[in-house]
PyMOL commands that place a pseudoatom at each C-alpha (Angstrom):
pseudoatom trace, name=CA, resn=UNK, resi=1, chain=A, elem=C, hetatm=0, pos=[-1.172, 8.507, -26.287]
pseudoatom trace, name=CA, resn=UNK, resi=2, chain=A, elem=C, hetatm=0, pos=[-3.955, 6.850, -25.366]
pseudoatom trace, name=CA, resn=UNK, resi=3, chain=A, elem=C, hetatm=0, pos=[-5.871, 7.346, -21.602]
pseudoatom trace, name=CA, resn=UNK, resi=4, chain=A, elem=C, hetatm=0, pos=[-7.917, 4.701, -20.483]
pseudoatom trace, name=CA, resn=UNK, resi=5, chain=A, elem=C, hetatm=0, pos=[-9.549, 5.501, -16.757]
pseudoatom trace, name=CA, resn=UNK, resi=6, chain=A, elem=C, hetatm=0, pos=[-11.214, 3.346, -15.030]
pseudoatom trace, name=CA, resn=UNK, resi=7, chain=A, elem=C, hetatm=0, pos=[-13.814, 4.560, -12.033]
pseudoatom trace, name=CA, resn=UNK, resi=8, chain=A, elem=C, hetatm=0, pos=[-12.547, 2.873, -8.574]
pseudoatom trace, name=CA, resn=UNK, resi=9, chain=A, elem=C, hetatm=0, pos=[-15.108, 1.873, -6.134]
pseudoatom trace, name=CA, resn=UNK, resi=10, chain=A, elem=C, hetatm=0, pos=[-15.192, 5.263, -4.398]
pseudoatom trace, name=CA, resn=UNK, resi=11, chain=A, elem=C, hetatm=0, pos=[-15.991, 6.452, -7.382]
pseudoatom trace, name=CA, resn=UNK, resi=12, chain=A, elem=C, hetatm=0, pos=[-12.818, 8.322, -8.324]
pseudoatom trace, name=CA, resn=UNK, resi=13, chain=A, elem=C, hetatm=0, pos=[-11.227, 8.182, -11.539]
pseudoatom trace, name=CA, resn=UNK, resi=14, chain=A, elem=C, hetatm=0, pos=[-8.115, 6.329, -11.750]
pseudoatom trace, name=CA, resn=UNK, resi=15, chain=A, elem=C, hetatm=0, pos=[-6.094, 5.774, -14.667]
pseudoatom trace, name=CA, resn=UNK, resi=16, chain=A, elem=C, hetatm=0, pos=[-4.474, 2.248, -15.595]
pseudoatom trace, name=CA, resn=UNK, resi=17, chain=A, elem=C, hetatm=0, pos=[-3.431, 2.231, -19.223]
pseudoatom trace, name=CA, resn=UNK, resi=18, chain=A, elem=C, hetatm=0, pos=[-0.200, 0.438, -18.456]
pseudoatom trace, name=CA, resn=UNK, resi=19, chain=A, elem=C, hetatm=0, pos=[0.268, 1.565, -14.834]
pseudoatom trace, name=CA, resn=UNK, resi=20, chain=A, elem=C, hetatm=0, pos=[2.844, -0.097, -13.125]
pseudoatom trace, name=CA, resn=UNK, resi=21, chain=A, elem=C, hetatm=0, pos=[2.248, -2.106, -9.328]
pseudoatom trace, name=CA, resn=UNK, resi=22, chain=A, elem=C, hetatm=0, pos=[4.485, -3.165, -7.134]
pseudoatom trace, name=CA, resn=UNK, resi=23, chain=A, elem=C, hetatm=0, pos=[3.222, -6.653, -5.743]
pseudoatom trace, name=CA, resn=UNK, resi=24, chain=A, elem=C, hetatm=0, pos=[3.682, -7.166, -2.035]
pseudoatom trace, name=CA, resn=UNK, resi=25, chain=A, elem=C, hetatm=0, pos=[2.305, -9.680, 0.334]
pseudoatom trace, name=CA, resn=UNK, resi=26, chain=A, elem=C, hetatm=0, pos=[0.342, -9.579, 3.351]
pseudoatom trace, name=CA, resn=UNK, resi=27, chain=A, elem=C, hetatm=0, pos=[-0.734, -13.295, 5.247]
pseudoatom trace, name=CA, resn=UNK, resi=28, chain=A, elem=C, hetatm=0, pos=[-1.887, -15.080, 2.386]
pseudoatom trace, name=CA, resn=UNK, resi=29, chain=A, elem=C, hetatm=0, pos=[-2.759, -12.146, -0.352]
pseudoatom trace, name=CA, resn=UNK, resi=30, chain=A, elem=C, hetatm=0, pos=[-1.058, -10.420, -2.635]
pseudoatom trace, name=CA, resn=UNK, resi=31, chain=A, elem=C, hetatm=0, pos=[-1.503, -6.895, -3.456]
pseudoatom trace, name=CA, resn=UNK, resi=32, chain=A, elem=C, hetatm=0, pos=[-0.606, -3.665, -5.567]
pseudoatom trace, name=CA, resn=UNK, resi=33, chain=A, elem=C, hetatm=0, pos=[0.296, -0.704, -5.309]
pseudoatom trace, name=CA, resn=UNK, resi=34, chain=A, elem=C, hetatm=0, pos=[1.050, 2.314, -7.805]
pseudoatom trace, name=CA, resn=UNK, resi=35, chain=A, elem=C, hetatm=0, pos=[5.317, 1.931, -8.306]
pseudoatom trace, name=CA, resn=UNK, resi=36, chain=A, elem=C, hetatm=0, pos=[4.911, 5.675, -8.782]
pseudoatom trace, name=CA, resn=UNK, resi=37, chain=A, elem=C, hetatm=0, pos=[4.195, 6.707, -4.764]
pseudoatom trace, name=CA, resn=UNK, resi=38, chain=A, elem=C, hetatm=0, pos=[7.145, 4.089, -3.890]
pseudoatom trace, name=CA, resn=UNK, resi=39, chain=A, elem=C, hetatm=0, pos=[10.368, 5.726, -3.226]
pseudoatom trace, name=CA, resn=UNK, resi=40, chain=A, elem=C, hetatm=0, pos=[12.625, 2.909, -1.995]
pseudoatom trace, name=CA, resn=UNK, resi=41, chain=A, elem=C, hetatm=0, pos=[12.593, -0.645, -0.492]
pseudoatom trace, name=CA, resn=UNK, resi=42, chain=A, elem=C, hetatm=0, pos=[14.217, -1.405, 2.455]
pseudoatom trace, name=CA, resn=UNK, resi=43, chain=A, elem=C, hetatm=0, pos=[15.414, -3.946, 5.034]
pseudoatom trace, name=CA, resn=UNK, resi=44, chain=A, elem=C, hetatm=0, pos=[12.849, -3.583, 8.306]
pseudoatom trace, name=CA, resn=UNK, resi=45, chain=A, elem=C, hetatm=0, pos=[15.308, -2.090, 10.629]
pseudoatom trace, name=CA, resn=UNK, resi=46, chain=A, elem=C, hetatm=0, pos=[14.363, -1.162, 14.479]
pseudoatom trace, name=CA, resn=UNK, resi=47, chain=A, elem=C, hetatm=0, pos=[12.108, 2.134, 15.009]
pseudoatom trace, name=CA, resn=UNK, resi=48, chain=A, elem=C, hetatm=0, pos=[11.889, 4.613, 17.787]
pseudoatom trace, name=CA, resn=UNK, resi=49, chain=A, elem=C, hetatm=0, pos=[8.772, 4.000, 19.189]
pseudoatom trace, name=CA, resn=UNK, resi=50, chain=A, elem=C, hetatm=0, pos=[6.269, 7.190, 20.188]
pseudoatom trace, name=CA, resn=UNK, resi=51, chain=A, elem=C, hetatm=0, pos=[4.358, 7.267, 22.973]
pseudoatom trace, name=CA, resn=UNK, resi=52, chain=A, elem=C, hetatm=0, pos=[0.332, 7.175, 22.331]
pseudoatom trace, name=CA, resn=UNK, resi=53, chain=A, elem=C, hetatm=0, pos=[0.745, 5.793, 19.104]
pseudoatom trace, name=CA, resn=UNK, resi=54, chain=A, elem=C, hetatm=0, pos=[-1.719, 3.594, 17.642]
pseudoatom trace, name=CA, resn=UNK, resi=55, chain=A, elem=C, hetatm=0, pos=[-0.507, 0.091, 18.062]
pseudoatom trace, name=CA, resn=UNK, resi=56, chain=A, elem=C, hetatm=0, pos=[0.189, -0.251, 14.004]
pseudoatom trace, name=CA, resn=UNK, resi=57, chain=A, elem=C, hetatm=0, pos=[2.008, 2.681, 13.971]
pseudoatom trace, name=CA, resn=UNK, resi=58, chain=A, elem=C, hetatm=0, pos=[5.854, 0.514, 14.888]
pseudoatom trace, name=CA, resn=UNK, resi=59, chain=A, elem=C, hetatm=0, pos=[7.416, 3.536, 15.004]
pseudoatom trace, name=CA, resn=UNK, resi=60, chain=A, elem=C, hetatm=0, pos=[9.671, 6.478, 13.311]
pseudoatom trace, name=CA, resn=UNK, resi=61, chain=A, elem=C, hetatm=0, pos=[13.346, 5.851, 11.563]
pseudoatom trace, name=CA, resn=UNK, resi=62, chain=A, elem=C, hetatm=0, pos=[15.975, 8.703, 10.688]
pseudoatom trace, name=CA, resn=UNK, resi=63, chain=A, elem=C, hetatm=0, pos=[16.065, 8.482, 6.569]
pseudoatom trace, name=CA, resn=UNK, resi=64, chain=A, elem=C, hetatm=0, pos=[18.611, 10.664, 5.719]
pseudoatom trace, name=CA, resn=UNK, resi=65, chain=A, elem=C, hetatm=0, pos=[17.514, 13.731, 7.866]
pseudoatom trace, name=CA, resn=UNK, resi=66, chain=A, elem=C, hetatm=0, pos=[13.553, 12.538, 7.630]
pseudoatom trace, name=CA, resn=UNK, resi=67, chain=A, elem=C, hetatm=0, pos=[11.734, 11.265, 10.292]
pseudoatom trace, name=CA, resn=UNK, resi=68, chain=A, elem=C, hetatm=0, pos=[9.427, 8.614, 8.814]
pseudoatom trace, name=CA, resn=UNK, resi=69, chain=A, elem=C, hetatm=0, pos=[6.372, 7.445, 10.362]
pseudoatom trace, name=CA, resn=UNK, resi=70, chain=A, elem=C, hetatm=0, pos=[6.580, 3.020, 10.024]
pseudoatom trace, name=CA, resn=UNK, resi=71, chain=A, elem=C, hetatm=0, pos=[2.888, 1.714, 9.339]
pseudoatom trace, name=CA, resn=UNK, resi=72, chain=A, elem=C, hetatm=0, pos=[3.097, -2.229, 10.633]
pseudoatom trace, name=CA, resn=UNK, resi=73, chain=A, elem=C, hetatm=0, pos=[0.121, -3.211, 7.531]
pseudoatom trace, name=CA, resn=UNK, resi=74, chain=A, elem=C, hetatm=0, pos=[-0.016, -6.727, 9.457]
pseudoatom trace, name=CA, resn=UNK, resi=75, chain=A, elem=C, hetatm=0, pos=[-1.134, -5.234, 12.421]
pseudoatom trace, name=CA, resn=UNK, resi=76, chain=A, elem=C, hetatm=0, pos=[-3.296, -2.500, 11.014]
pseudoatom trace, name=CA, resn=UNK, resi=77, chain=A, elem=C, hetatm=0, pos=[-5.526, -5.510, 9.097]
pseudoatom trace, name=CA, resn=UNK, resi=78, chain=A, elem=C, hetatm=0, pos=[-5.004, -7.810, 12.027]
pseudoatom trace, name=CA, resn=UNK, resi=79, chain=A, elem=C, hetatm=0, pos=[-3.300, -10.318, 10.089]
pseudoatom trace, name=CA, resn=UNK, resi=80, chain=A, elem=C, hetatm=0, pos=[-2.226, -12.753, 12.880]
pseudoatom trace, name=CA, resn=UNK, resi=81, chain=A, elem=C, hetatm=0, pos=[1.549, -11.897, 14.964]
pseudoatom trace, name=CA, resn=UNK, resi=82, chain=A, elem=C, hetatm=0, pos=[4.255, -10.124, 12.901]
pseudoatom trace, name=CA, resn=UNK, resi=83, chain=A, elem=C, hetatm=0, pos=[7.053, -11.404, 12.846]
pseudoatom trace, name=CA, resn=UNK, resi=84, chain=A, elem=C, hetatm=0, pos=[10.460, -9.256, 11.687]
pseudoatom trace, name=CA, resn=UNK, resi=85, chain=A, elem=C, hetatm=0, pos=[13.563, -10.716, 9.989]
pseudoatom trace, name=CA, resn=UNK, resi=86, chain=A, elem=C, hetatm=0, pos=[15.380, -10.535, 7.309]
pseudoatom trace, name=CA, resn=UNK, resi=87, chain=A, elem=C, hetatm=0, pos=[12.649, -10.864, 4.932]
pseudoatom trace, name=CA, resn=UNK, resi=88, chain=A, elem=C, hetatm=0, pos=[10.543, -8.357, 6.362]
pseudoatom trace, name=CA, resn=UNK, resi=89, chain=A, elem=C, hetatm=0, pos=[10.444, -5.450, 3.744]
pseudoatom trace, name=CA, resn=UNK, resi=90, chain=A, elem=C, hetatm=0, pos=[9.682, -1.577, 4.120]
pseudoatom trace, name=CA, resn=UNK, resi=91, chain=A, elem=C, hetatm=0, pos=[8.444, 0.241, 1.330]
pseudoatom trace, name=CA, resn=UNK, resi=92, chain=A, elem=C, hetatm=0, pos=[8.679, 3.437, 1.887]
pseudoatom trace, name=CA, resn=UNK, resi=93, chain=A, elem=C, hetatm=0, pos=[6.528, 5.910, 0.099]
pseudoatom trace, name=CA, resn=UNK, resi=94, chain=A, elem=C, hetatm=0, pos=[5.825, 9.317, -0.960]
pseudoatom trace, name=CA, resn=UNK, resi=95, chain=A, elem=C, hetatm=0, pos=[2.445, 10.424, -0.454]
pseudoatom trace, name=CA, resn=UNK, resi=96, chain=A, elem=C, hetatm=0, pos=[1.460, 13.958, -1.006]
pseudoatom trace, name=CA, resn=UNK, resi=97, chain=A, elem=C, hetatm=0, pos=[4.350, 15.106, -0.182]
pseudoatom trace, name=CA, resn=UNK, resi=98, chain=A, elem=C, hetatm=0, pos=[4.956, 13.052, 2.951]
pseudoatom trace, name=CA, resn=UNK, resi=99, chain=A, elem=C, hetatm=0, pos=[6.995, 10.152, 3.212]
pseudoatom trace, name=CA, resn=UNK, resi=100, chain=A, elem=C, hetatm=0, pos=[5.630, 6.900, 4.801]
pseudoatom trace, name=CA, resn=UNK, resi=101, chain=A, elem=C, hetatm=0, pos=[7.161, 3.302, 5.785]
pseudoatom trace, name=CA, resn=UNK, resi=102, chain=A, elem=C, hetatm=0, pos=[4.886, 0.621, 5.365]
pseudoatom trace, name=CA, resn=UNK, resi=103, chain=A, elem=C, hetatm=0, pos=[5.897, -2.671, 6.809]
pseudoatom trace, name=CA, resn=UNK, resi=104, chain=A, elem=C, hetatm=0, pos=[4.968, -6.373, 4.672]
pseudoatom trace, name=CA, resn=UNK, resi=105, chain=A, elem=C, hetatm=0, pos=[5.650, -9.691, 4.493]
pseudoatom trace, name=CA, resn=UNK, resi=106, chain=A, elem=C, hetatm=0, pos=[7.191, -9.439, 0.990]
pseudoatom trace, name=CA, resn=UNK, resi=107, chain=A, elem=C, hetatm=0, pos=[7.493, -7.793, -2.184]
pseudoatom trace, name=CA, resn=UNK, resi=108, chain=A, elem=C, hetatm=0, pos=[7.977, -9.987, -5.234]
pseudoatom trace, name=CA, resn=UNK, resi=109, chain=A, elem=C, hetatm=0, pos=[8.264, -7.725, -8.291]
pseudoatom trace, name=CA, resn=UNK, resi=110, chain=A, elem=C, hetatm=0, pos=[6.671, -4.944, -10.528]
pseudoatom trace, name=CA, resn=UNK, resi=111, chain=A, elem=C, hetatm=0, pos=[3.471, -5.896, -12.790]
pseudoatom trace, name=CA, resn=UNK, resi=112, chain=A, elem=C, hetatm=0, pos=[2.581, -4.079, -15.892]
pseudoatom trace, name=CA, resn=UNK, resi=113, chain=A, elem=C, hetatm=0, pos=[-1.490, -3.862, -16.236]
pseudoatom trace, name=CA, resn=UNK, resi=114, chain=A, elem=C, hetatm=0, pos=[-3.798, -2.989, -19.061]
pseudoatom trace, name=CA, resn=UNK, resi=115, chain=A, elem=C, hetatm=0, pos=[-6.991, -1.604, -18.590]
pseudoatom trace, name=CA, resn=UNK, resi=116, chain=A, elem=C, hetatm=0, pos=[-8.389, -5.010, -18.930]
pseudoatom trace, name=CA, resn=UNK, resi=117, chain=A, elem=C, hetatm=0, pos=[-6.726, -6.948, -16.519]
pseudoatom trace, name=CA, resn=UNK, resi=118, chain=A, elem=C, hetatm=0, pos=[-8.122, -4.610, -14.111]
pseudoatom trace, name=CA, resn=UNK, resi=119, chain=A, elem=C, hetatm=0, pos=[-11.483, -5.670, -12.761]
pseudoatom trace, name=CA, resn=UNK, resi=120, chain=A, elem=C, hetatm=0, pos=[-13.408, -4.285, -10.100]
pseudoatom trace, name=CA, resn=UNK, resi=121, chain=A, elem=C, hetatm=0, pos=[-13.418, -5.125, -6.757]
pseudoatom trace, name=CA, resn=UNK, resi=122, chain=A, elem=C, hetatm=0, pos=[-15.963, -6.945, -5.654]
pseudoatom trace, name=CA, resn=UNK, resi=123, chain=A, elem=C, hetatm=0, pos=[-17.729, -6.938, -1.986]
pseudoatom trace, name=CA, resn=UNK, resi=124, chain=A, elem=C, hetatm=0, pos=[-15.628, -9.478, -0.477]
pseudoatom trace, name=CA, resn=UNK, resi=125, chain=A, elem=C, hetatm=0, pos=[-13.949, -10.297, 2.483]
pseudoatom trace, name=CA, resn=UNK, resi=126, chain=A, elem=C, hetatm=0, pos=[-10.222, -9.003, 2.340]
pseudoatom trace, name=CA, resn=UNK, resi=127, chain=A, elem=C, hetatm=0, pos=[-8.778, -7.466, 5.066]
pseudoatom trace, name=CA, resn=UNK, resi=128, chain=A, elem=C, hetatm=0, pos=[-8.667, -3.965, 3.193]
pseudoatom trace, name=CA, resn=UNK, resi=129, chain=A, elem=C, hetatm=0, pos=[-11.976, -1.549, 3.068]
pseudoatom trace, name=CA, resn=UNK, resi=130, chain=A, elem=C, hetatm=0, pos=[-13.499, -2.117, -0.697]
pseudoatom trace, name=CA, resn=UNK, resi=131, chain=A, elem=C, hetatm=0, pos=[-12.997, 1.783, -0.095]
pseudoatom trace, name=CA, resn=UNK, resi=132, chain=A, elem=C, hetatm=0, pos=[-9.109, 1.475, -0.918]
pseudoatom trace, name=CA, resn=UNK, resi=133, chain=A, elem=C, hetatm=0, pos=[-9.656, -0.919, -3.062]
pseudoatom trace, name=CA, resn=UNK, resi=134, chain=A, elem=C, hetatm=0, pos=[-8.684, 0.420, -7.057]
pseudoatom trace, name=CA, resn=UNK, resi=135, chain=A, elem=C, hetatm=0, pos=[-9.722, -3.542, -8.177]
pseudoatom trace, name=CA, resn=UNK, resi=136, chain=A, elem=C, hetatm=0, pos=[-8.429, -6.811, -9.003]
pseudoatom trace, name=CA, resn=UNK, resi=137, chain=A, elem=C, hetatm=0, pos=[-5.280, -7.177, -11.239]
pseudoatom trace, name=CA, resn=UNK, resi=138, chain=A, elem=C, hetatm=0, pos=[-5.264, -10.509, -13.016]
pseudoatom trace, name=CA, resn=UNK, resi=139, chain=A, elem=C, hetatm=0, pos=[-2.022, -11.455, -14.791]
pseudoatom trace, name=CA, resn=UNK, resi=140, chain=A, elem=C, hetatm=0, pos=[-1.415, -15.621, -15.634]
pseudoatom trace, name=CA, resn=UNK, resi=141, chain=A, elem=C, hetatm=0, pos=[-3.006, -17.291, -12.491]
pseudoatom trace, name=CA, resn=UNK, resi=142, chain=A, elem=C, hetatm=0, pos=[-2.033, -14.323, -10.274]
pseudoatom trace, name=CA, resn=UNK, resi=143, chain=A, elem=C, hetatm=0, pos=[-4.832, -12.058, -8.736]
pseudoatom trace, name=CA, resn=UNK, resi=144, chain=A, elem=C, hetatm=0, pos=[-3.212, -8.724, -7.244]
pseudoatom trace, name=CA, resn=UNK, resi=145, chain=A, elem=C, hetatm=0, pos=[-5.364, -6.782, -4.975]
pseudoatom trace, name=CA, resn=UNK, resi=146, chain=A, elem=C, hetatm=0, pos=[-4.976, -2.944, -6.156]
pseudoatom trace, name=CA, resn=UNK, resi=147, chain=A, elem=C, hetatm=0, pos=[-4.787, -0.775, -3.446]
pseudoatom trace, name=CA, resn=UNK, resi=148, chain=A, elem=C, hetatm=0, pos=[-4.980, 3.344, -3.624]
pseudoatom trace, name=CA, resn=UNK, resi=149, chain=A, elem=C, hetatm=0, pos=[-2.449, 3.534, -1.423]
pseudoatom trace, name=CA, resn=UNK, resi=150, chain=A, elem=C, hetatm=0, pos=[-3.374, 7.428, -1.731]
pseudoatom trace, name=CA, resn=UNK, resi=151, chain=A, elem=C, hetatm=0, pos=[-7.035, 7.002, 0.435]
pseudoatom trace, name=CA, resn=UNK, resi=152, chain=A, elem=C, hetatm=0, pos=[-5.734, 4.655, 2.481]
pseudoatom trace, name=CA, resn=UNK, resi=153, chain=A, elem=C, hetatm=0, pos=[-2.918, 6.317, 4.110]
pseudoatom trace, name=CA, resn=UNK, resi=154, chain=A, elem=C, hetatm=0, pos=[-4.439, 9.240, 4.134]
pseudoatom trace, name=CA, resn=UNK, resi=155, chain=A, elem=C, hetatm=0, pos=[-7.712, 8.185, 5.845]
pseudoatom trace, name=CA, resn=UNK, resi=156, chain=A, elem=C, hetatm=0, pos=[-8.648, 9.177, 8.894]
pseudoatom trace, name=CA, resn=UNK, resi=157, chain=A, elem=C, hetatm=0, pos=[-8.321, 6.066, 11.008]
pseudoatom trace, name=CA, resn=UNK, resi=158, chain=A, elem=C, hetatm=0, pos=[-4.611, 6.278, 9.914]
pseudoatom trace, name=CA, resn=UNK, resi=159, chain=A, elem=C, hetatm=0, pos=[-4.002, 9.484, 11.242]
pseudoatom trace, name=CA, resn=UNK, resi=160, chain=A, elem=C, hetatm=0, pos=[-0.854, 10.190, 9.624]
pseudoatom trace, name=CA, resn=UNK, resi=161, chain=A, elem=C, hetatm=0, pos=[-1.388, 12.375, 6.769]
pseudoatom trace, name=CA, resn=UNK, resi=162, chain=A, elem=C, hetatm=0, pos=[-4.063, 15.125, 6.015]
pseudoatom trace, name=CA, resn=UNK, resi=163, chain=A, elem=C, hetatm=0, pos=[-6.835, 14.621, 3.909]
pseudoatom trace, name=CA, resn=UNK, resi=164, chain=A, elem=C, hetatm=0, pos=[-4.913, 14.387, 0.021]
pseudoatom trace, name=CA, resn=UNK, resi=165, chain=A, elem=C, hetatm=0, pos=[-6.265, 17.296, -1.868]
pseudoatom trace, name=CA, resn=UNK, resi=166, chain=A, elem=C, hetatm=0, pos=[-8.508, 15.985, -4.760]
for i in range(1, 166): cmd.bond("trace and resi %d" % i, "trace and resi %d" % (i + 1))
show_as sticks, trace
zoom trace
């Protein structure tokens, strides 16, 4: 098999021969993320709230014995008033070991990409640090922003997991 890698923005090697995104919205973009970190899709459903928690931080829900940590994206990129019903979608990921909630508009489907439908990212103004940012995803007359959902929730202005081990 062949490897094709491509060099994100921060400079770390990611591989995309025929990686798989899930596309999700947020306001009026559309984005990816590797299908590998997601672990299920679910209805938003209401959250205990914690006390001191960052504002985007909705919340924790009981999965099945876990206690998982719900990350409001909307709020976290300031992306106008949330609002929840019954199209509001969770995905809930598994990120170094920890599992995650991540609250978005919508998710429409799962995108096969080639190497060269991914471009880089250029300096522009989405809501998302060109940090996070693996590139562009062009398919038809869709543009997916890919996201390393990795470095992002594991930043430190998230606070919710420890730096990923590289």
């Amino acid at each position: 098999m062949q490897h094709n890698a491509q060099t994100s923005a921060s400079g770390h090697t990611v591989e995309i021969a025929g990686r798989e995104f899930l596309a999700f919205t947020l306001g009026r973009e559309e984005y990816g993320i590797d299908i590998l970190k997601v672990q299920e899709i679910r209805g938003y459903e209401a959250v205990t709230r914690i006390a001191n928690a960052p504002e985007f931080v909705k919340g924790v829900v009981n999965l099945r014995g876990i206690i998982v940590p719900i990350v409001d994206m909307r709020i976290k990129f300031n992306l106008g008033e949330p609002t929840y019903d019954q199209f509001t979608v969770v995905i809930i990921l598994n990120i170094g070991g920890r599992v995650v909630g991540m609250v978005v508009d919508s998710v429409s489907d799962v995108i096969t990409l080639s190497p060269e439908q991914v471009k880089p990212a250029p300096e522009m103004g989405t809501a998302l640090n060109t940090d996070y940012l693996i590139g562009l995803g062009t398919l038809d007359e869709r543009m997916l922003i890919l996201v390393d959902i990795d470095r992002l929730m594991s930043s430190a202005d998230m606070g919710l997991i420890e730096k990923i081990a590289a």
